[in-house]
Every structure is written in structure tokens, then in C-alpha cells.
N, C-alpha and C positions, 0 to 999 in steps of 0.2 A: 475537573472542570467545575464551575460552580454550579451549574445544575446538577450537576452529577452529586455535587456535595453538599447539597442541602434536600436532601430528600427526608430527611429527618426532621427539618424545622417544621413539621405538623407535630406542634407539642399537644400530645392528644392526653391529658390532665386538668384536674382540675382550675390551672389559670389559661386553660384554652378559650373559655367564655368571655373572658375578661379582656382578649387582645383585641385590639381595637389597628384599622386602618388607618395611618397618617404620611406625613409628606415630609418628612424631617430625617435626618441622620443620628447614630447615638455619638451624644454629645462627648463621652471619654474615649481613650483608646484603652484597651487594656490586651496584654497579650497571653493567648490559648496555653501554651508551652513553657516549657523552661529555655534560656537560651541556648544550649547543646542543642537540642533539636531545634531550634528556630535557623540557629547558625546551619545546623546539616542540611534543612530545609531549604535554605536560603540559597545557599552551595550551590547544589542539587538543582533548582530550579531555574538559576541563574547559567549554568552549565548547556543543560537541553534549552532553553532559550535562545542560546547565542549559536548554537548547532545548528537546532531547527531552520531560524534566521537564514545565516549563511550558508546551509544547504537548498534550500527550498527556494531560495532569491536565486541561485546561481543556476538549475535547474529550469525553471522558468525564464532564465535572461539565455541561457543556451539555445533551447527549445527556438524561443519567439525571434532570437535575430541570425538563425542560421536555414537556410532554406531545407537543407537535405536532411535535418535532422527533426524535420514535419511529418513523419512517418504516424502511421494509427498509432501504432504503440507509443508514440513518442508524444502522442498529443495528449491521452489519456495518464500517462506519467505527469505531464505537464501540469494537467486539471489537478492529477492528485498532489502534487506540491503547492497550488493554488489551498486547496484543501488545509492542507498542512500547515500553509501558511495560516492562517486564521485562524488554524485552533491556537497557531504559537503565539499571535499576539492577544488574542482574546480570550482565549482559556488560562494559558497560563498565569499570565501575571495577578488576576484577579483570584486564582486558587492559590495561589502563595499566599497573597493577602490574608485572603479569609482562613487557613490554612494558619496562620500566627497572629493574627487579631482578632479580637471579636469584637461582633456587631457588625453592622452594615454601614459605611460612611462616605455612601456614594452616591448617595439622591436616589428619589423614585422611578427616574426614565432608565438610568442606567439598571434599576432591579429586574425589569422585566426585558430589556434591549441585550444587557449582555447573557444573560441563561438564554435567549431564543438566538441569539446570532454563534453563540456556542454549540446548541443544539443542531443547527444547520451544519458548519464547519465538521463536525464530527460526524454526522452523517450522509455529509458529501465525499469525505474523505473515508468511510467505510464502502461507499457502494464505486469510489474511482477505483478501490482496491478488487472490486468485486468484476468492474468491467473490463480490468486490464488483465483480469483472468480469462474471464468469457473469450477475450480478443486474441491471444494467447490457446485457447484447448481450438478454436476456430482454425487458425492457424494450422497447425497439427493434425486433426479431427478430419478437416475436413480443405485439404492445401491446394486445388484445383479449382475452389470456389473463394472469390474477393466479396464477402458476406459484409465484411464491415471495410466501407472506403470512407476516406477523411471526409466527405461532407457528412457521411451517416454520425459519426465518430462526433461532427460537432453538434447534431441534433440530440444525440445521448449525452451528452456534457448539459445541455442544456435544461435536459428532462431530470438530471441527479440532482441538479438546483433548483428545479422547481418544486421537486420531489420533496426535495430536505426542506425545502422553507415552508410546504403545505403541513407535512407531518408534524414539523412541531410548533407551530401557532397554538396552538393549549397552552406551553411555557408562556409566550408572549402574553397571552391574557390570563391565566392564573399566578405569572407572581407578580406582585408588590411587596409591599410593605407593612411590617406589622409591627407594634408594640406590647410588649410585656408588663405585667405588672411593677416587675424591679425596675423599669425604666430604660430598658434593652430594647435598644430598634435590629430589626432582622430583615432579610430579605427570603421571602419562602411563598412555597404555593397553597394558595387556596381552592383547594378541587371541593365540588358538591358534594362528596363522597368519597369516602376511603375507596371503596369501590372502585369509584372512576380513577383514583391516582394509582390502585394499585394496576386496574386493565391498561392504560396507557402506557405505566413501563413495563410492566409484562411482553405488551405487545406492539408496541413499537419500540422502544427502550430497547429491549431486552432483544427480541426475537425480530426485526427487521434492520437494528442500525449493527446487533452480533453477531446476534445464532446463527440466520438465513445466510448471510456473507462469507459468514468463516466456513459452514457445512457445504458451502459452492464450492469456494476458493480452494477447500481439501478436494472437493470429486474432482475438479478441471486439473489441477496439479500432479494429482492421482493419475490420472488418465493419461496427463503431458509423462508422467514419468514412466509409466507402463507403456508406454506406444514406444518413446523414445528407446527403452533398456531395449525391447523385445528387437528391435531394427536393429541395432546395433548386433545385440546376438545372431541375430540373421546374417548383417555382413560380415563377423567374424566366421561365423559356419560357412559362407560363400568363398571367403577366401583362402581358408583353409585347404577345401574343395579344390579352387584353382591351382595351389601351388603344388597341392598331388598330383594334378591332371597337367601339368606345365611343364614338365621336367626338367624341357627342355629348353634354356633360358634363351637360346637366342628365337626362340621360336616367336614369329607375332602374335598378339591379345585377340582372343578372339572373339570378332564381334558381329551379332545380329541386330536389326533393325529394321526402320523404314526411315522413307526420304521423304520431311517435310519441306516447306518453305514460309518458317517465320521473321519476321524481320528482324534486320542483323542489328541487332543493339543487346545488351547488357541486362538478363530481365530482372525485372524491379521488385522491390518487397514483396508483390502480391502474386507475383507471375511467379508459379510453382513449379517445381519441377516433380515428376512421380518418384515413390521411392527406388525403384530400382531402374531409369533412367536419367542416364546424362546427355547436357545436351552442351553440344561443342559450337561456340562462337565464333569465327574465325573473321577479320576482316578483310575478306579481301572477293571482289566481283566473280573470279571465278570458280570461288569455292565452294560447296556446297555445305551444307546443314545438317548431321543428323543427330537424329534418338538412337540411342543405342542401350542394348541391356549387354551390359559388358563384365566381363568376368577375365578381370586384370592382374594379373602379378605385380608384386614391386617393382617400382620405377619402371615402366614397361610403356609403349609409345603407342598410341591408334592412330594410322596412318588415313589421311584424308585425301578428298580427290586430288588435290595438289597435292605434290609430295616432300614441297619445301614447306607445308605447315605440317606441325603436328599437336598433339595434346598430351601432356605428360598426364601420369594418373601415381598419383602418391600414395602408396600406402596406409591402408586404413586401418588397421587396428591402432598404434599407438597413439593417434593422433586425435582420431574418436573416443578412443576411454576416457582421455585427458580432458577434451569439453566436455564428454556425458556427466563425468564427474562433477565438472565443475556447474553445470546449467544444473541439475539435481539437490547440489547442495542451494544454489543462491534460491529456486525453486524451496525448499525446506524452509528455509531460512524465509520465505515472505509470511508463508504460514506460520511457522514457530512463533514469530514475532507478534504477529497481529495477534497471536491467543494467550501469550502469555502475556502481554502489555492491557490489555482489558479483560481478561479473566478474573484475576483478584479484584477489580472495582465492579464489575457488573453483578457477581458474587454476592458479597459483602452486601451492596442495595438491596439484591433480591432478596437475601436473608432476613435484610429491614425493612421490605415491606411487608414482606408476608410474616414476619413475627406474629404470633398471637395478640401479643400486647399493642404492636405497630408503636414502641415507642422507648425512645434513647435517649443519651445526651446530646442537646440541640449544638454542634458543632462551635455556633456561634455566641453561646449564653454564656453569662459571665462567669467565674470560677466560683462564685459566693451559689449562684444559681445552679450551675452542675453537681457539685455535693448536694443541695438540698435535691435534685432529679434522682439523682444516684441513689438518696435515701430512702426516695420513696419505691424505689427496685428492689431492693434487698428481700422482700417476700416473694419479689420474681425469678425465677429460675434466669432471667435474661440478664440479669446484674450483671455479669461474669463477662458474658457475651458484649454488652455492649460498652464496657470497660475498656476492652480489647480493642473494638473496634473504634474505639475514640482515639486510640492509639497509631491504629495500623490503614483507618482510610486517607490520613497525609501522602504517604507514602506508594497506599494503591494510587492514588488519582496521579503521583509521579509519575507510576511507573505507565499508566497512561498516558501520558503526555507526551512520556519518553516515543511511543508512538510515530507522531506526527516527524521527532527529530531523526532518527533513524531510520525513515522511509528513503529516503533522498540517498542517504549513504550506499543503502542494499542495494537499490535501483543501478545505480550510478557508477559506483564503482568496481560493478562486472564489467563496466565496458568502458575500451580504451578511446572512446572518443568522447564520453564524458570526460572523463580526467582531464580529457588535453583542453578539453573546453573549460573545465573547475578550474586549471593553473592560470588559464588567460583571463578569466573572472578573477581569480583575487590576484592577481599580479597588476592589476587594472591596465592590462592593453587593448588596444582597439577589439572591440569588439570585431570587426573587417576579418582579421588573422584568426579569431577563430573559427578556421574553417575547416568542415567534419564534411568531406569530402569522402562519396564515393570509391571503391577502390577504382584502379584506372582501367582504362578499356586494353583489350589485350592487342599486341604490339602484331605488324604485319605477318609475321617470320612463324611468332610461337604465340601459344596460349598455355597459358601455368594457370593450372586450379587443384586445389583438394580433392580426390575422389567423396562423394559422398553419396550413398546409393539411397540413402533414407532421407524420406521427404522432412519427416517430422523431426528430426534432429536439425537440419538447416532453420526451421522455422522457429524451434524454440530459441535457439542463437540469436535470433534476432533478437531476442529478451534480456542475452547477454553482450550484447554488440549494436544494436540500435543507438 
């Protein structure tokens, strides 16, 4: 991102005195690289661009024109491809730029407009990641309490944008524009103090739009996956139980409870059921209702007061491993990603702020002016160091970017009503027929469902099936 990539244009040397503030662009273009790398750069960023683009458009046109797929989780995914969106049209392109040109040759509003509207997008898009964890371990943690409903859901959307755009107003007013003695315009910040630029990415940089997020996102995920295994190994040890204690197959399931009377409808995202209760649906006036804590054999029937309905209960082991597996892995996979996609860029920064010296090759200075930099390092042990990393932050700042494109995919492609909705997006048919329809209400006669005795495995599914 461009802010991210000029954290170094504090050329703190002896022609730091001498740069002066103006309102002009530098007049040549000349380019950073050899062309193999401009060309891989170019690839590469042109690639997650056109990704980002068309996944995170199509996510957002899903969301906003299908009613039932307005769900919490599905509004906060929403926000976070909003997110996404932004960094892809405004981070990107401008860090390729700079990234194979030097100098700055985009006027003065754009110097400080696009590093603060950057800064925003990436930190909106780190804490969307952060609250669709939160909504997610809530979920699980605690399945009997509706803690976050879609209006709350839109006031926290609203606070992640106010949030990101208060925090980094610093960007907006420290950078402009500066010129060099060799005649090289830059765009970089001017802090009071080394001081102040190194506490603000320390501490917000670094430790509110990374650290804080990603050491959440591991304890909720953590927690989602420990609640989840441990249920599970419970209902295999339950049913194990049963089919010693069953012998006898034609025998009926046996089943305790009580008799409530809730209303006969289909309950919704937030309406929970406990873990080792199921609750049978039936439609029809003279049937009654219950909770049951049931300890079922395969394919095996609980008979209800009417005795033309029944309730099949399927089989639980293979059928649970196979989603635990899979919610687990996509679960890994949000975290893996978000740590290894900004880990080498946040890195690398912090290593160059806090250097001793506080001082590198300015990304953007011409090739005549990087040797003479480079020269005067050779009595610093960071020579070496920052050689490398003249090299290697093109690439970090890719593979952050890569971020933004790959959210949409992960999200998205656990569940089959995305997809059906992604094919109607780019097939461009009516928007109408994409319709992500509830499953249907169960038939007069019979109700067919999944046994699932564990709460918190239903709810994380929503994660992959939302």
C-alpha cells in the first residue's frame, strides 16, 4: 500500500535539511527495477486486481439484492468485501506504480488523499475480519443468546468506519510533498519527531490494525474449534453407547423430554437449539411439539403424537466428521491467511523504524541517488539489510494485497449458495433468479433432518453455508 511503502522516505541525512515543501510532480519518469521484475510485478498485481475486483463486486451484489442472505454474518462479510474493495482500487494500483517508477507524479491532494483513504480501507478490512470472528465464537460460545441482531450488526459497521477514518488522520496531515536536492519530487511524512512516527506505527500500525486482530481471531477460532471437536467426540461416544444399548433393531428410540408449545415455524439463524436437544417441527394442528434429549440409532424413527408423522434421525458420525473437517479447515485458513499476507510487510517496517540508524533506500529516489545512499551505509552494519529490503518490500506489500483478493474466495466458496449466486453474477442473469432460498418447510406427512445434538457445530456451519 503506499503508506505502507514509504515509511522510509524520512531520508534522515544530510540532504534532509535541504528538502523543501512544493506543489509540483517530478518532471521525468524513470523506472526502480529491471524489467523482469517490473514485468513479474506487473503480472502479479494486475492478477489480484482483477480477482479482488470480481470477487468482492460479486459478494456485495449477492448480499445487497437477495433478502435471505441479510443474515449477521452475511452483512459483516458484506462490509468486509466493501473493505476489500477499496484497498483493491486504491492500494493497489498506486503501489505498482510506485513500486516500478520513481518519484511521485500525482500532485499534492492525491499525496495525502490516497495514503489516508488506504489507511482507512486496510483498517476497516482488518477489524470486518475481526468482528466476523467475534459474531462467529458468540454464536457457538454462547447459542441461546441473539447478542448481535442485524440492527446492532449495522451500528458496528458504522463504528469500524469511524474508527478507521479517526485513527489515521495523522497520514492525512503529515504527508505531502517534498523535494530533494537532485531534483526528485516524493510523497512522504513529515512527523515532529522520529519519535511520534515511530509510536504511531508501533501503535496503531502495527498493534491495533495487526497484532490485536489477528491474536483475537486465533482465541475465537481456537475456542470455535475446541467447543466444536469436543461435541462431536461427545456424540460419537453417545452413539456408540446407543448402539450397545439397542440391540435390538426393531426396538423404538428412546426418548425423554418435555412438552413445550413454540410456534410452528422453521427457527431462524438466531433461534438456537441446545446441544443435546432436538426439536421436531411438524406441521400440522394436531401435533404437538417436543424437546427431546434422544439417543438414536441409525435411521431409526421417534414417533409423535400423530402417528402418520414421524422424524427420521440420520446418522451422526460420518456425516459430522465430514463438516467438522471441513468448517476447521476453512476456520484455519482465515487465520493462516491474514498472518502470512501481512506478516512480511508489517515486519520488514518495523525492523525500519526501529533500526538504529532509522535509515534506507528511499523506495522512490532515483538510481544515481540510491548508490550515492547505499554509499554512504557501507560503514553501517544495515547496508546489507537494507539492500535486501529494497528488494523484498515489492513483493511483501503484494503479498498483502493479495489479502483483500482472497478474502471473498475463503468466505465464499465454503458455501453453496454463494457459488450459485457467483454463477448468476458473472453469467449476468437477472439478478431475480438469484435466489438463496431457505431450505423448505417440512412436508405434512414427514420431516427429514440431520441429527445434530451439538449446538455449536450447527452455528459454526452457518460460516460455511450462510
Amino acid at each position: 500500500m503506499d503508506a505502507f511503502s514509504h515509511p522510509l522516505q524520512q531520508r534522515i541525512d544530510k540532504m534532509n535539511d535541504s528538502t523543501t515543501a512544493i506543489e509540483t510532480s517530478s518532471p521525468t519518469w524513470e523506472f526502480a527495477h529491471s524489467y523482469p521484475i517490473i514485468a513479474l510485478l506487473t503480472v502479479s498485481y494486475a492478477t489480484i486486481f482483477i480477482a479482488g475486483l470480481l470477487g468482492n463486486f460479486a459478494v456485495i451484489t449477492i448480499v445487497l439484492r437477495n433478502h435471505h442472505m441479510r443474515s449477521v454474518t452475511n452483512i459483516f462479510i458484506c462490509n468486509l468485501s466493501v473493505a476489500d474493495l477499496l484497498v483493491t482500487v486504491f492500494v493497489e494500483p498506486l503501489t505498482l506504480l510506485q513500486n516500478i517508477v520513481v518519484g511521485w507524479h500525482w500532485g499534492a491532494t492525491t499525496c495525502w488523499c490516497v495514503p489516508y483513504l488506504q489507511g482507512i480501507s486496510v483498517c476497516a478490512s482488518s477489524l470486518s475480519l475481526l468482528v466476523i470472528a467475534l459474531d462467529r465464537y458468540l454464536a457457538v460460545c454462547f447459542p441461546m443468546k441473539r447478542l448481535i441482531r442485524r440492527s446492532l450488526a449495522k451500528k458496528i459497521i458504522a463504528v469500524i468506519w469511524v474508527v478507521s477514518a479517526v485513527l489515521f488522520i495523522p497520514w492525512a496531515y503529515y504527508f505531502r510533498l517534498s523535494q530533494a536536492p537532485d531534483g526528485l519530487i516524493n510523497c512522504r511524512e513529515f512527523w515532529p519527531s522520529v519519535t511520534a512516527d515511530r509510536a504511531f506505527f508501533l501503535g496503531v500500525v502495527t498493534l491495533l490494525v495487526y497484532t490485536i486482530p489477528l491474536l483475537f481471531m486465533a482465541f475465537c477460532y481456537c475456542s470455535i474449534i475446541f467447543r466444536v471437536w469436543t461435541r462431536v467426540r461427545k456424540d460419537q461416544s453417545t452413539t456408540s453407547a446407543a448402539k450397545s444399548t439397542n440391540s435390538d433393531e426393531s426396538r423404538a428410540t428412546k426418548v425423554t423430554g418435555a412438552l413445550y408449545s413454540p410456534p410452528m415455524e422453521i427457527p431462524s439463524e438466531h433461534e438456537r437449539r441446545t446441544g443435546s436437544e432436538v426439536s421436531c417441527y411438524v406441521e400440522n394442528q394436531r401435533s404437538e411439539t417436543k424437546t427431546m434429549n434422544s439417543y438414536a440409532t441409525p435411521t431409526k424413527f421417534i414417533k409423535v403424537k400423530d402417528k402418520s408423522h414421524q422424524v427420521r434421525l440420520h446418522p451422526v458420525g460420518g456425516i459430522n466428521r465430514v463438516k467438522t473437517v471441513k468448517i476447521i479447515k476453512m476456520l484455519a485458513i482465515v487465520v493462516i491467511n491474514f498472518c502470512i499476507c501481512w506478516l512480511p510487510l508489517f515486519t520488514i517496517f518495523n525492523i525500519i523504524k526501529f533500526s538504529p540508524t532509522y535509515l534506507a533506500v528511499d523506495f522512490n529516489t532515483s538510481a544515481k541517488a540510491a548508490d550515492e545512499e547505499s554509499s554512504m551505509l557501507v560503514e553501517s552494519s544495515d547496508d546489507n539489510l537494507m539492500r535486501v529490503i529494497f528488494l523484498v518490500v515489492p513483493f511483501a506489500q503484494l503479498l498483502g494485497s493479495a489479502n483483500s483478493c482472497v478474502n471473498p474466495w475463503i468466505y465464499c466458496f465454503y458455501s453453496k449458495r454463494y457459488r450459485h449466486g457467483f454463477k448468476r453474477v458473472f453469467l449476468c442473469r437477472s439478478m431475480k433468479a438469484v435466489s438463496v432460498r431457505r431450505p423448505p418447510r417440512p412436508q405434512p406427512t414427514t420431516s427429514h433432518f440431520h441429527r445434530d445434538h451439538n449446538l455449536a457445530l450447527r452455528s459454526v456451519e452457518q460460516t460455511a453455508s450462510a
